[in-house]
ROFI-404849 format. One record per atom (N, C-alpha, C): residue in one letter; x, y, z. Coordinates in steps of 0.1 Angstrom, whole numbers, plus 5000, padded with zeros to 4 digits. Atoms other than C-alpha are relative to their C-alpha. Layout:
BEGIN
AXYZ;...
This chain:
BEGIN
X500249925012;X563274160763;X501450014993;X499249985006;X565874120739;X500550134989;X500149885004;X565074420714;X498650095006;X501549915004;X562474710716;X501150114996;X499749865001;X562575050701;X498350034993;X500549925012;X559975280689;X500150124992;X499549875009;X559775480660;X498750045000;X500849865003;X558375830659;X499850044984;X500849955014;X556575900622;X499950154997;X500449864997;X556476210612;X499049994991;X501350025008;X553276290599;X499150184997;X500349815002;X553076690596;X500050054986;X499849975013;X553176690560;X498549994993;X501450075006;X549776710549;X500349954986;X499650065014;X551276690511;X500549834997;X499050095000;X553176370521;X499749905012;X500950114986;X550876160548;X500749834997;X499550174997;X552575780554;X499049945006;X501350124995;X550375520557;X500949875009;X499050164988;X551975330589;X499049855000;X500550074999;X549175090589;X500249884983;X499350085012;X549975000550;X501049955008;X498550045000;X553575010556;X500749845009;X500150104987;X553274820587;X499749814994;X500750125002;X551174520569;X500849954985;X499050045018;X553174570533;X501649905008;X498250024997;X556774510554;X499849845007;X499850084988;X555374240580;X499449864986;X500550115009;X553574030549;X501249954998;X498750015010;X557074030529;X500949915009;X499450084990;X558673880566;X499149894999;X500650085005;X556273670562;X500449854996;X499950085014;X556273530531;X501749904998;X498750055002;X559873510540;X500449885001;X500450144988;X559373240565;X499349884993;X501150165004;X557173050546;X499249975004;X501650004991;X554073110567;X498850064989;X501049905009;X552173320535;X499850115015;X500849924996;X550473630544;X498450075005;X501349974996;X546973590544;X498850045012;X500349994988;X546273570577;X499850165005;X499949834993;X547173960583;X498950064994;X501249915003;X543874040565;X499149985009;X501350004987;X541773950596;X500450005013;X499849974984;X541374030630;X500149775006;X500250074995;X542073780658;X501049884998;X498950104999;X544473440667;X499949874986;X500150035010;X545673280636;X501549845003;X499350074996;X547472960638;X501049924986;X499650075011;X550072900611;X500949884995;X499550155000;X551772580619;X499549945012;X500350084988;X551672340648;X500750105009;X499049934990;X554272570667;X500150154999;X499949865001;X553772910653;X498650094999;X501349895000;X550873190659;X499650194996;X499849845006;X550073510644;X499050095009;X501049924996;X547573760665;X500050134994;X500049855008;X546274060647;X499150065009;X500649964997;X544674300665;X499950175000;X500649855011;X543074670650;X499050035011;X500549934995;X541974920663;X498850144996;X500949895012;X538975200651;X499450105007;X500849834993;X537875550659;X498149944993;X501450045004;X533775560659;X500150014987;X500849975010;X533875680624;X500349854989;X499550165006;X535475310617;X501650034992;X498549975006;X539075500604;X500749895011;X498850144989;X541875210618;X500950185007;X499149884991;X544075440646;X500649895004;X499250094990;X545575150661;X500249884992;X499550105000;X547374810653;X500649905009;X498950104995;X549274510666;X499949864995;X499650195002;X550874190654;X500649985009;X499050114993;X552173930675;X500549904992;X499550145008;X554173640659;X500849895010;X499250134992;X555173340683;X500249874996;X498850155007;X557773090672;X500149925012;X499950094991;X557572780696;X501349934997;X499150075002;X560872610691;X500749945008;X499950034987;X563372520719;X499450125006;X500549944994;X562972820727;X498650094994;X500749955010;X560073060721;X499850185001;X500149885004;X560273340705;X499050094996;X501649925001;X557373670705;X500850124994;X499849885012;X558073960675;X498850055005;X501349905002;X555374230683;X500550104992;X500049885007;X554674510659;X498750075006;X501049914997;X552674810674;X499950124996;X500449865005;X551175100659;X499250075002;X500649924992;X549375390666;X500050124987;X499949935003;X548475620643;X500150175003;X499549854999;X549176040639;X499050045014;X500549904989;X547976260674;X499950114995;X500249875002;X547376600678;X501550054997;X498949934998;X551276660680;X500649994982;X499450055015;X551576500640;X501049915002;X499450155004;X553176180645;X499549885005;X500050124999;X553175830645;X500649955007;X499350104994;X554075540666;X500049864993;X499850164997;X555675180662;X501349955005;X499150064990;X556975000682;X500449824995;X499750145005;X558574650675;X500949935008;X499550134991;X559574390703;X500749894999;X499950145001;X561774090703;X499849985011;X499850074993;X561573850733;X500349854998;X499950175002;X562673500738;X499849975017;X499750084986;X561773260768;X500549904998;X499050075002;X563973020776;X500249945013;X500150074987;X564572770804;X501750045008;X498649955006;X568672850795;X500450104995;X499549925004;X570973020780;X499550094983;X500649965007;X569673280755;X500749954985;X499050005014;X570973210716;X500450124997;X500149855008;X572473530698;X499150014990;X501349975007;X569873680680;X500650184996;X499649885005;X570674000658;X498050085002;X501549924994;X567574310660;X499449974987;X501450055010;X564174200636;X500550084987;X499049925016;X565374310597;X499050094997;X501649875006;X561474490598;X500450115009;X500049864998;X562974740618;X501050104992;X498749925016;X565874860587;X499250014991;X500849965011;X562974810567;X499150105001;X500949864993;X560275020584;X501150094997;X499249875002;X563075280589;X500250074985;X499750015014;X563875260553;X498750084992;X501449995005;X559975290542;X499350105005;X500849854991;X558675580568;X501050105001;X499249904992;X559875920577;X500149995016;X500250014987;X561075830610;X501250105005;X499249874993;X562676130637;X500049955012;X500150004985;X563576160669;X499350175007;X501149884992;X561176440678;X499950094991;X500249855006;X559876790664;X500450125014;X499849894994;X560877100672;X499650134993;X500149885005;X559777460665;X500950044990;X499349945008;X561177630629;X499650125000;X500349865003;X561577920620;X498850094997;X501449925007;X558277970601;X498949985009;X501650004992;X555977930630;X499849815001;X500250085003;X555777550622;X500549845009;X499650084993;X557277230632;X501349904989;X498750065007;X560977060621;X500349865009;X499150104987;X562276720631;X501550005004;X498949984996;X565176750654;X500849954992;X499350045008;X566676490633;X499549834994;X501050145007;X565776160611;X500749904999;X499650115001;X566475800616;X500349954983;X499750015015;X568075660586;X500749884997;X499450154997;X569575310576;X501450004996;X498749945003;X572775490562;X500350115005;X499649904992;X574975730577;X499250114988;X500049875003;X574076100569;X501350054997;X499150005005;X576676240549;X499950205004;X499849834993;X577976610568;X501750074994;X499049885008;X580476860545;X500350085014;X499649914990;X582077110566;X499250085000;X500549895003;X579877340552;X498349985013;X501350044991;X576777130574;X500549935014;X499450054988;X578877100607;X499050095012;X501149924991;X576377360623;X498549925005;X500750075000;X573477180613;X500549855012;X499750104989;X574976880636;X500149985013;X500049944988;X575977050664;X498350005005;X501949944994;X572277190666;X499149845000;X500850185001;X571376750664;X500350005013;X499450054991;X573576690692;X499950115013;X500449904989;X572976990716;X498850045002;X501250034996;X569476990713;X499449975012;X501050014987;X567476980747;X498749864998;X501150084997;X564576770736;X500749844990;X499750155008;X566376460714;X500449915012;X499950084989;X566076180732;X501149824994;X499350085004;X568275930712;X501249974999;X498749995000;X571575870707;X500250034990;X499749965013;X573576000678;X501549924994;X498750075005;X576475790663;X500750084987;X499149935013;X579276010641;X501749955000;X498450044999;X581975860627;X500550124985;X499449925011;X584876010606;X500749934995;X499150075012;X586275930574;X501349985007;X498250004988;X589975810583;X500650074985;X499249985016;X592575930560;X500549914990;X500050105015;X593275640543;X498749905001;X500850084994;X591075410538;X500349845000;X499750114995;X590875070549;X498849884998;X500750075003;X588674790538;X499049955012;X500850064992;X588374630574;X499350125010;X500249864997;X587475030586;X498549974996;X501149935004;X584375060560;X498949845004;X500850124997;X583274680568;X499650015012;X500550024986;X582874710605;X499650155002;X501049874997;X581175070603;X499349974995;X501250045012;X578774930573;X498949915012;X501350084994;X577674680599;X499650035014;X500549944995;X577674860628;X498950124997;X501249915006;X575575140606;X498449905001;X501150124998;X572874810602;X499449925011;X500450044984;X572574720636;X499850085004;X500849864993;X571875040648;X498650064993;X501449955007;X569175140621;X498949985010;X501149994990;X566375240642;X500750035014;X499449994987;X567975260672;X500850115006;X499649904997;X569975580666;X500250074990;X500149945011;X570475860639;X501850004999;X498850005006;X573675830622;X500450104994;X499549905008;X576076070608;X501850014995;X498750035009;X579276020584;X500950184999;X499049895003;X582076340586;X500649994990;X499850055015;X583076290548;X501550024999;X498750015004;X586476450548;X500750065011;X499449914990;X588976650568;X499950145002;X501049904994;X587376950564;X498950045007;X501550064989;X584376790583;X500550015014;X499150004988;X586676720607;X500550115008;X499249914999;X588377010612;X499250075002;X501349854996;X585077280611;X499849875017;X500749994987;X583477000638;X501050005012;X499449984988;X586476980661;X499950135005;X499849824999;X586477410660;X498750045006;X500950004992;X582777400665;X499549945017;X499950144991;X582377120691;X500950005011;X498850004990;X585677190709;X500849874998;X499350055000;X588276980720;X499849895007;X500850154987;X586576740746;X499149914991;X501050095008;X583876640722;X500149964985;X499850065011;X585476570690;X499949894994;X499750085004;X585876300668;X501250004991;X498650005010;X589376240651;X499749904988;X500050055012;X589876100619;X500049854999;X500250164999;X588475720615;X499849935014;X500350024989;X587075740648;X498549985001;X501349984998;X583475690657;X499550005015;X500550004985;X581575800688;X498749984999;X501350035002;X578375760701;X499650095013;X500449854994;X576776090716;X498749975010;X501350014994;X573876000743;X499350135002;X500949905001;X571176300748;X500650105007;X499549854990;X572176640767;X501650015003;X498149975000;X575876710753;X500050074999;X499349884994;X577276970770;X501650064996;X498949955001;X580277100750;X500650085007;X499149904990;X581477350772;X500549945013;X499950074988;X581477100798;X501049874998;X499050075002;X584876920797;X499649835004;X500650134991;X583676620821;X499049924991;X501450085005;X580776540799;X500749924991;X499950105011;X582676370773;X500049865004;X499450134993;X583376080798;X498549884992;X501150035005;X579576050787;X500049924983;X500350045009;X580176010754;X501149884991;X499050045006;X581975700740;X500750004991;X499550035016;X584175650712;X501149854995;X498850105004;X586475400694;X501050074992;X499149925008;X589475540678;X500249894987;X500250075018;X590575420640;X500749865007;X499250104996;X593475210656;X499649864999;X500650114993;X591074990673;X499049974996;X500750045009;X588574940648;X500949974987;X499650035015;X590874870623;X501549885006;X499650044996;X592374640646;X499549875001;X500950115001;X591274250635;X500049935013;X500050094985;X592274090674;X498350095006;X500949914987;X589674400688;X498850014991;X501450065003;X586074300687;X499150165009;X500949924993;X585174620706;X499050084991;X501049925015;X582974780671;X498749955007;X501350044997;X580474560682;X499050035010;X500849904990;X579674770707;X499350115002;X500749865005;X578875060688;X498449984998;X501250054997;X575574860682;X499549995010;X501150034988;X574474720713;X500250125011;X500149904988;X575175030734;X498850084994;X500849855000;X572675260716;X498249835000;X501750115001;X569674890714;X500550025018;X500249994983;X570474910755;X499150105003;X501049914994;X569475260758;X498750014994;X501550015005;X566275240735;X499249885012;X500850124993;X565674900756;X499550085016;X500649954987;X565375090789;X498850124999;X500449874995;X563575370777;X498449975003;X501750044994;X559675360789;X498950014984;X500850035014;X556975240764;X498850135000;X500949825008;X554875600750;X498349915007;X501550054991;X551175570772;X498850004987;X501250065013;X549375580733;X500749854998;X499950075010;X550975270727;X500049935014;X500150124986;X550975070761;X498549995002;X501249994999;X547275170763;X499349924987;X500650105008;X546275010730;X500449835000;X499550165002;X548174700733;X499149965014;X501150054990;X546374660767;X498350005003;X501449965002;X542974770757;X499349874992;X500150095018;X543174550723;X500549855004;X499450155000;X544374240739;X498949894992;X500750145003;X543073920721;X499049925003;X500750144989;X539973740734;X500649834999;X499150175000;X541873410724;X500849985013;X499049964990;X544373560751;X499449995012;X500349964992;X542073630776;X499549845009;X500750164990;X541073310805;X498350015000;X501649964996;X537473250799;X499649805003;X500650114999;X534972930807;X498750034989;X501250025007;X532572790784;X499049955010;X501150044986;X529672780806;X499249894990;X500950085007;X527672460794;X498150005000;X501849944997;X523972530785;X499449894997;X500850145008;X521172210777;X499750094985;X500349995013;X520072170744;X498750054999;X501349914999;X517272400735;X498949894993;X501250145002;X515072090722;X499749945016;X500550054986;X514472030760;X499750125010;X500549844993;X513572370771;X498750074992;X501249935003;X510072560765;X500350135000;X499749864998;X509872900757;X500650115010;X500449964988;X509473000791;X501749975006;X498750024997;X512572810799;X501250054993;X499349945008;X514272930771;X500750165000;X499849825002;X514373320774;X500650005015;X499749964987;X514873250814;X501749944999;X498650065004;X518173060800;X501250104988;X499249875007;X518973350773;X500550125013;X500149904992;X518673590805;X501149965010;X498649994991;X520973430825;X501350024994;X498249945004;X523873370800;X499750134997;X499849885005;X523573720790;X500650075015;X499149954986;X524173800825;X501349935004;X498950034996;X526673620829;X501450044991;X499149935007;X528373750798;X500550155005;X499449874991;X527874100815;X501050005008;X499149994987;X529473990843;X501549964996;X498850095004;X532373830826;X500550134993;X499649845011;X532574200800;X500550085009;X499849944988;X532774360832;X501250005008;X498750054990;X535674150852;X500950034992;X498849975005;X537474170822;X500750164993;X499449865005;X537574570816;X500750035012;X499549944986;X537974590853;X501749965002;X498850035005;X541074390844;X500750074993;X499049935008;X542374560819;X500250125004;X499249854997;X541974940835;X501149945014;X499250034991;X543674770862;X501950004996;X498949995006;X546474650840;X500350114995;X499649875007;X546474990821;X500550105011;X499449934986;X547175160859;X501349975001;X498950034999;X550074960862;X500950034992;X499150005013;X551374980829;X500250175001;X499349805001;X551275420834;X500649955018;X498550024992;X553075310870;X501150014996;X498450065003;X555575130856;X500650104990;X499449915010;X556075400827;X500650115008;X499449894989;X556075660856;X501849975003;X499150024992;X558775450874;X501150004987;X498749955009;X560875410840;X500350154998;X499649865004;X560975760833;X500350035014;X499049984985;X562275820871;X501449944997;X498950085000;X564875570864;X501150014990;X499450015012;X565875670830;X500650185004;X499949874997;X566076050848;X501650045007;X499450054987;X568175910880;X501049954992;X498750015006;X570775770853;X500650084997;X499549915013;X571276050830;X500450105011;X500149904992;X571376250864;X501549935007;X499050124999;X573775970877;X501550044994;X499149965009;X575776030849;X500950114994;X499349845004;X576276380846;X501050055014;X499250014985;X577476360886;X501249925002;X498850045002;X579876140878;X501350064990;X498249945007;X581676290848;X500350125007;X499549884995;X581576610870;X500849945013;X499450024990;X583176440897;X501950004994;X498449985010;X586276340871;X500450094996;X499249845009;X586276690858;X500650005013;X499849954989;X586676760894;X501349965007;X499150034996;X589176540901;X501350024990;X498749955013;X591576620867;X500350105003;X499649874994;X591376970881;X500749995013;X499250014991;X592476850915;X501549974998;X498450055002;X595376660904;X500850134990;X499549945010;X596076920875;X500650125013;X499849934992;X596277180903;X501149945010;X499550094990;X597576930929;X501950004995;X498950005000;X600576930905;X500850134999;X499449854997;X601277270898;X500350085012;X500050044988;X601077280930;X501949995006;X498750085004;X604277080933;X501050014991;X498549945007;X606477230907;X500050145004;X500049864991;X606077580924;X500250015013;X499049984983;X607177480959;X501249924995;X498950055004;X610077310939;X500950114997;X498949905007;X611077630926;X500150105014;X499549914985;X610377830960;X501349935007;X499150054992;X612477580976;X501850044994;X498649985009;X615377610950;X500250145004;X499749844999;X615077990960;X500050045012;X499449944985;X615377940997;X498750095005;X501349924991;X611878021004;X499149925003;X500950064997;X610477751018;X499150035013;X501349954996;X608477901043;X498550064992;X500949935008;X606878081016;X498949894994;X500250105005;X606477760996;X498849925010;X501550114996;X603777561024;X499450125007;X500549914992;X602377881036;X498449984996;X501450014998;X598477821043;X499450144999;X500449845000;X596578131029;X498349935000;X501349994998;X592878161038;X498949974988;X500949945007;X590278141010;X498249995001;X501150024993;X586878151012;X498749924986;X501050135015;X584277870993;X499150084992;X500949945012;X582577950964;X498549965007;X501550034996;X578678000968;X499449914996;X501050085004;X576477740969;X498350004998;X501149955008;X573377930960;X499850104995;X499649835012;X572378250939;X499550085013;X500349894993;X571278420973;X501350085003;X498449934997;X575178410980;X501150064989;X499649965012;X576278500944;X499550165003;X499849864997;X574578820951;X500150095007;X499549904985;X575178930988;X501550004992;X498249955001;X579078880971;X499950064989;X499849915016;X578478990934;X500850185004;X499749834998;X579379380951;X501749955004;X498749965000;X582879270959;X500849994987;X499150065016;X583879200922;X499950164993;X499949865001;X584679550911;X500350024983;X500149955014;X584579520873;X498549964995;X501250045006;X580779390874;X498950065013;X501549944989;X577379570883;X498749904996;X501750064997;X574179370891;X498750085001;X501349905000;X571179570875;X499249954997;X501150124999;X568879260875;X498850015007;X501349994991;X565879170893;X500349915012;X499750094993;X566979010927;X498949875002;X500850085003;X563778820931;X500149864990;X499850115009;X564078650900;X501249914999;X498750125000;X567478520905;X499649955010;X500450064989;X566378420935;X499049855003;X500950115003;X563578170924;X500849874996;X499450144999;X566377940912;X500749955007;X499450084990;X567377870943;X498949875007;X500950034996;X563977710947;X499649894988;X500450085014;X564277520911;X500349875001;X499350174997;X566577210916;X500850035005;X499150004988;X567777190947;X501749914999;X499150055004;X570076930934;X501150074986;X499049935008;X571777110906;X500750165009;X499349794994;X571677500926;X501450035000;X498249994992;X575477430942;X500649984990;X499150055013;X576777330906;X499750154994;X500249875007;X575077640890;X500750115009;X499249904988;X575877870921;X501450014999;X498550045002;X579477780916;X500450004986;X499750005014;X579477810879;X499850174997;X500249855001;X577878160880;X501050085009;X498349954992;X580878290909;X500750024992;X498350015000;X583578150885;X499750124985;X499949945014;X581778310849;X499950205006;X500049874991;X581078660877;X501549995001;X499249994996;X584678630886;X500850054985;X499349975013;X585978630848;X499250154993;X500749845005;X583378910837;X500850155008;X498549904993;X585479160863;X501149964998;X498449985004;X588679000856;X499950094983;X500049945010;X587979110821;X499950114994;X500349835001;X586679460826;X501050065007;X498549964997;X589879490846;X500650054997;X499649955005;X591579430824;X500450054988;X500449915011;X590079570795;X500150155004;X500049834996;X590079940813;X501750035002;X499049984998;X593379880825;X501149994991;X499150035012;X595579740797;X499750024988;X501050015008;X592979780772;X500049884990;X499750035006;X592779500761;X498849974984;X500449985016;X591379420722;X499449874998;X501250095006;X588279210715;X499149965012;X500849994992;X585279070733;X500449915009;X499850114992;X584578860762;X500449874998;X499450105010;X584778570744;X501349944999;X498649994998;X587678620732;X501250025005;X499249994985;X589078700765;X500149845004;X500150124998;X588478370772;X500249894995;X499750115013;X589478150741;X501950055005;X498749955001;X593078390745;X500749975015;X498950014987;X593178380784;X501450074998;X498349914997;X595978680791;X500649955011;X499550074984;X598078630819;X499650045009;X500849984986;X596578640851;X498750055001;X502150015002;X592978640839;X499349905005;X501250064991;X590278490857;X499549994982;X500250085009;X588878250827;X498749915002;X500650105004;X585778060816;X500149904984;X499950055013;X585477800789;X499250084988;X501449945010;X584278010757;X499349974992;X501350055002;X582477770747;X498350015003;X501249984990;X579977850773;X499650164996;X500349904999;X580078200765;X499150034982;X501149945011;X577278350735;X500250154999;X500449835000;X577578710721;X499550044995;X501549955010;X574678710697;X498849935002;X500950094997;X571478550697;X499950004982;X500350045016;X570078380663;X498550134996;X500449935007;X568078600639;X498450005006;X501150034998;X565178420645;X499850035015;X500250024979;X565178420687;X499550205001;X500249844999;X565378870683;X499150014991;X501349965005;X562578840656;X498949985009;X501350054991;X560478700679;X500150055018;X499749984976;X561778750722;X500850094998;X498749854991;X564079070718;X499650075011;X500249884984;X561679250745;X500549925013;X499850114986;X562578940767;X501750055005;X498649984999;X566279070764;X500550175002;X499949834994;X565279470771;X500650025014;X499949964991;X566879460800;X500750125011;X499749894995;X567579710830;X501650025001;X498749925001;X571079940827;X499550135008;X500249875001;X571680270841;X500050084992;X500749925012;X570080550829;X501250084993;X498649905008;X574080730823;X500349894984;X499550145013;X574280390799;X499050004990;X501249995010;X570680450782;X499250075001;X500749934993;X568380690789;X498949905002;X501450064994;X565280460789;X500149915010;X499950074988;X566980240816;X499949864996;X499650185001;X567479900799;X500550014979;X499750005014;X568779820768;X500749814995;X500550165005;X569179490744;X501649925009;X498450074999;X571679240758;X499649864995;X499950145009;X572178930736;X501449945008;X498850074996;X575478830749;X499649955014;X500250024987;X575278580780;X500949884999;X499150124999;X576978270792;X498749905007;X500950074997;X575377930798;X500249925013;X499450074990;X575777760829;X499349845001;X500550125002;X573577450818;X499750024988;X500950025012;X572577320784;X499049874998;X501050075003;X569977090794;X499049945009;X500949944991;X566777080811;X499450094996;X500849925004;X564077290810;X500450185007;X499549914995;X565877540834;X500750114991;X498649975004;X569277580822;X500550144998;X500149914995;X569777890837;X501650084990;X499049915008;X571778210818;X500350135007;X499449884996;X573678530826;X500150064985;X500149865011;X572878810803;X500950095002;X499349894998;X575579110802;X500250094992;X500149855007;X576179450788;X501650024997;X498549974999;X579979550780;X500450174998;X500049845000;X579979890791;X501750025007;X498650004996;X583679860796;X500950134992;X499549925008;X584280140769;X499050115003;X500849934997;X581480310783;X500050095011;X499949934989;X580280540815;X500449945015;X500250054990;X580280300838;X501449895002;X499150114999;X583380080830;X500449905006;X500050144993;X582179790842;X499249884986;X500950095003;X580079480825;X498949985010;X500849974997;X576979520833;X498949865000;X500350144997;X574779220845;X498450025002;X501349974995;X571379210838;X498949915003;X500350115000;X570378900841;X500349865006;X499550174997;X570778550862;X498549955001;X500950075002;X568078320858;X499749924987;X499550085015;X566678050834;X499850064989;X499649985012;X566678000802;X498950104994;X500749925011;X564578300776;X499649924994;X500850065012;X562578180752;X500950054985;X499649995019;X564178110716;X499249884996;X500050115015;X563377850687;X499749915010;X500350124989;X563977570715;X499249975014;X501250004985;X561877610744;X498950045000;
């Protein structure tokens, strides 16, 4: 397989319904026509032969009431080598969208030719509202995460939020490509983003940073790991974790330099990395099921069974000769469904097994950049390390300087977060033990990363009530954490939240009533919006809720909450 991708339709608009089955037959005529094969042929079902070397199969699909729900063209070019274009379609479900899907392959005895991706998928894109998923809005309804487009999306500083909320999204399953304007501009700059933008059409949703104020809000939003610099373009794969330093390893980029560099051919990779990951991803079970259901009888292995000529048969003989082929067509209607649910078993296998595989990467891959975080902290440590027994030494205290002090490992589940949570003396645990408890039982494979993320953001919540009581110091947790005082216990505050969105408390604020002492409220729980994330992706992605009764009776932060994620807007 050289290309696939499919596009998701959006089709929730009753005012504004797309006709994919037009679009589909308007776009594939016009390729066509291109070729020099005419179009006629796409008005009938069934194998259509329009040269000596080339074939067209149409094959439609119909709900009882005779409405079309289903399509597919095939087009095979015999040449040296031979080339198979499918188009498959699938009209709107219960969820409001559409599928199509559009295949290249070539077989080949040798080496493959270069072959750019089919121009009917910039065109489709162009002609349908195509997204990479819905998601819940505000009004009770349904929004698409974000929309394929054959030109960048053009993002002001003013819509750097909106972006963010593309790219940190939970359910987008595509990749996102953002480049940024450079400061000057450059001819060989806007030519090799123009054609990298056209090679990706379909394949990933684009988005243009217009100026340096783009720039500048998304580095602030975004952070410092997941930026883009000026005349740079990255390409963002699904579940970006800004607070999580390591993840960027995930996300590549090209800097301006080297795109605007005519020896460095590396641009052209901005394309074929995001047609890779559509190419692996697993084919949707509405659209593997019609293409296997719908196959061709041209396609299918049959025998013509030879019958005598009915001028030598009597009635008698006659009906006993209708009775057998009819049986024997039975039997033949029969072998071949039993065939096809057969092949339709395989084909939900194999989807199974891609979607394990496409799991096991992305799982892969998040274990790796956390390994690099892991190691940039050893070394970073490793050296500090190293200029601090440089200075003991200078000060004639080298015993002091390799002196082995005891410490004891961070927890590697939340049973052990809360037998220790009581020795941190600026934070009380007025939670539900139980319920933190169950995510020890969630993904066994993540626990020890979370367990160990919840310790370090537990260790900064008491550093901070510390030394907020102690020093007093001036603003929120947060902000404790962006400032880092001296000898503060620190998370990234990226990771840390101290509001929820408008919409999340019109809807789940009792989800966030949680329990306080009664000296802190009298009814014994009260709202806490502020929490820290310790995953952003998955259906888990477990949170710490807290109270900041640091000015309060209790002068501590108050912890009412470990477990997963609350329900807002996204889940």
């Amino acid at each position: 397989m050289l290309y696939r991708t499919t596009l998701t339709i959006d089709c929730t608009d009753p005012e504004q319904q797309p006709d994919i089955f037009k679009t589909l037959r308007g776009n594939a005529a016009a390729w066509l026509d291109s070729k020099g094969y005419g179009s006629e042929a796409l008005g009938s079902s069934g194998q259509h032969q329009l040269d000596a070397s080339t074939t067209l199969d149409v094959v439609g699909s119909y709900s009882p009431d005779g409405d079309e729900v289903g399509l597919r063209l095939q087009f095979i070019e015999q040449q040296a080598q031979r080339w198979t274009t499918t188009l498959t379609a699938v009209g709107p479900d219960l969820s409001g969208t559409g599928l199509v899907a559009i295949d290249l392959e070539c077989h080949t005895g040798g080496t493959i030719p270069p072959s750019g991706p089919p121009r009917i998928i910039r065109e489709l894109v162009a002609a349908l509202p195509v997204i990479d998923g819905l998601a819940p809005d505000a009004a009770g309804g349904w929004a698409p995460i974000t929309r394929l487009t054959v030109s960048p999306q053009h993002i002001a500083a003013a819509d750097v939020d909106d972006l963010l909320e593309v790219l940190t999204h939970q359910d987008r399953r595509r990749p996102v490509i953002v480049a940024a304007r450079p400061h000057q501009e450059s001819p060989l700059w806007t030519w090799r983003t123009d054609k990298a933008w056209d090679r990706a059409a379909g394949f990933a949703s684009l988005y243009l940073l217009t100026d340096q104020a783009a720039v500048t809000a998304f580095q602030r939003e975004i952070g410092p790991d997941h930026w883009v610099a000026p005349g740079a373009v990255r390409t963002y794969l699904p579940g970006v974790d800004p607070a999580w330093a390591a993840d960027r390893y995930r996300h590549r980029f090209l800097t301006y330099q080297r795109l605007n560099d005519r020896r460095d051919e590396a641009w052209r990779h901005i394309a074929s990395s995001v047609q890779e990951h559509t190419l692996d991803a697993p084919v949707p079970e509405r659209l593997a099921g019609l293409v296997l259901l719908n196959t061709s009888p041209a396609r299918l292995p049959h025998q013509r069974p030879e019958m005598p000529s009915p001028i030598h048969l009597n009635p008698a003989e006659a009906r006993s000769e209708v009775s057998r082929l009819t049986g024997m067509v039975s039997t033949r209607d029969e072998e071949i469904s039993r065939q096809q649910r057969m092949q339709l078993s395989l084909q939900h296998q194999l989807n199974d097994a891609n979607a394990k595989l496409t799991t096991s990467e992305a799982n892969n891959d998040s274990e790796l950049a956390q390994h690099l975080d892991s190691l940039d902290l050893l070394d970073r440590a490793n050296r500090e390390i190293d200029r601090l027994r440089v200075l003991l030494m200078a000060l004639d205290a080298g015993t002091e300087a390799y002196a082995q002090q005891e410490t004891e490992d961070a927890p590697r589940t939340f049973e052990e977060v809360l037998d220790r949570i009581t020795s941190l003396p600026g934070v009380q645990f007025t939670g539900d033990r139980p319920r933190t408890l169950r995510l020890d039982d969630s993904d066994t494979r993540k626990v020890p990363g979370w367990a160990r993320k919840a310790w370090l953001a537990l260790q900064a919540l008491s550093s901070y009530a510390e030394i907020s009581t102690s020093e007093g110091f001036k603003g929120n947790f947060r902000e404790f954490c962006l400032r880092s005082p001296r000898g503060a216990v620190v998370i990234s505050g990226n990771t840390v939240a101290m509001v929820e969105s408008e919409e999340t408390l019109n809807q789940w604020a009792n989800e966030r009533m949680l329990p306080v002492p009664k000296l802190v409220h009298t009814e014994g729980k009260i709202l806490m919006e502020a929490h820290i994330k310790l995953d952003v992706r998955g259906s888990i992605s477990p949170r710490i809720h807290f109270y900041d009764d640091t000015a309060g009776p209790t002068g501590k932060v108050l912890v009412g909450l470990i477990a997963r994620h609350l329900t807002n807007t996204k889940t």
